[in-house]
C-alpha positions, 0 to 999 in steps of 0.5 A: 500500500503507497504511504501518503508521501508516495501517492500519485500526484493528481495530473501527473504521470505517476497513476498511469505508470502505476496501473501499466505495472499492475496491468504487466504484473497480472499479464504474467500471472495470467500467462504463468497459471495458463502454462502451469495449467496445460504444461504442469509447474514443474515443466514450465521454464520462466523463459516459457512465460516470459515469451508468451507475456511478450517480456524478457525473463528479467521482467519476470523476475522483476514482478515476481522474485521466485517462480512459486511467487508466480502462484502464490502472489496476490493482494489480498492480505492487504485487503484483508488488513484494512477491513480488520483496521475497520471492524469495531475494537470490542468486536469479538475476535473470531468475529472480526476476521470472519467479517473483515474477511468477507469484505475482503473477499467481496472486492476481490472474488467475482474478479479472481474466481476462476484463476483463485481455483487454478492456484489453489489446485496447483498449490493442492498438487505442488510440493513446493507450492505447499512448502512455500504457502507455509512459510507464507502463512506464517508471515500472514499469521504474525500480521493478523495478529498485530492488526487484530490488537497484539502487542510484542509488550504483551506476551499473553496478548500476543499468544492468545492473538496468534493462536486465534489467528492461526486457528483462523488461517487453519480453518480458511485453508481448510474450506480453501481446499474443499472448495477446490476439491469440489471444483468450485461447486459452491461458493468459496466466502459462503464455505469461508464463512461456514467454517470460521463459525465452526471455528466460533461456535465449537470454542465457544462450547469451553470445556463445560 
């Protein structure tokens, strides 16, 4: 996300630079998907997809550092950040995300659907895709956390908050999967959705 100082000037060529390398950015992804799609991950060369985007290999490399970002890239937890920022503070935890989640998901699903269910499928049947989504998740995790209220200076907050966004990021990959497993035959935020009130409602029971 731009800070204030690094957004565009109205009336200047700043916008306009921005959305060619956001429109190059998606270009590539589009190419790469399309090629691990009808070739396989593994058997696709990045020489491949830079001739099918019309760029050089260093282009490519530009826009996405390591061939797994190809997949994995997206802008959703940005997204996702700003609904948490704007989801009242006393809102219960589980809540929170559930609902800053699904105006994320709002925004960006109509748009990204076909090619969110390639990358889930690759990332499903690609090792290296899974090893690289963990490490991902684990970022994802810390950050979550820091937006939903912890503290480094707060040991106890800090856990609990992680431990909540982590059983969230679980329960989210979880109907991920189902959803790509079924072929997309329903709707990924109404399964998203399901499965974070599971999520709430079974830790809601406590031990009796």
């Amino acid at each position: 996300m731009l800070s204030q100082k690094d957004q565009p000037i109205p009336g200047s060529g700043a916008g306009l630079r921005e959305r060619k390398k956001a429109r190059t950015r998606r270009l590539i992804q589009e190419h790469a998907l399309r090629l691990f799609l009808a070739k396989g991950y593994e058997a696709t060369t990045i020489e491949e997809i830079a001739a099918a985007a019309e760029v050089s290999h260093m282009t490519v490399f530009r826009y996405f550092s390591r061939k797994e970002d190809l997949v994995l890239a997206d802008e959703y937890d940005p997204l996702i950040l700003q609904q948490l920022a704007a989801r009242p503070s006393d809102e219960p935890v589980i809540d929170r995300f559930r609902r800053a989640l699904g105006g994320g998901l709002s925004r960006i699903y109509a748009a990204d659907r076909d090619a969110l269910l390639v990358r889930t499928r690759l990332i499903l049947n690609t090792p290296a895709l899974r090893a690289r989504l963990w490490e991902q998740q684990a970022a994802t995790e810390r950050l979550f956390a820091q937006a939903l209220g912890g503290h480094a200076d707060d040991e106890g907050s800090e856990l609990h908050l992680r431990v909540v966004a982590s059983s969230c990021l679980a329960a989210v990959t979880t109907a991920v999967a189902i959803w790509a497993e079924r072929d997309g035959a329903e709707e990924l935020p109404d399964l998203i959705d399901q499965s974070l009130i599971c999520l709430r409602d079974e830790l809601g029971r406590g031990d009796g």
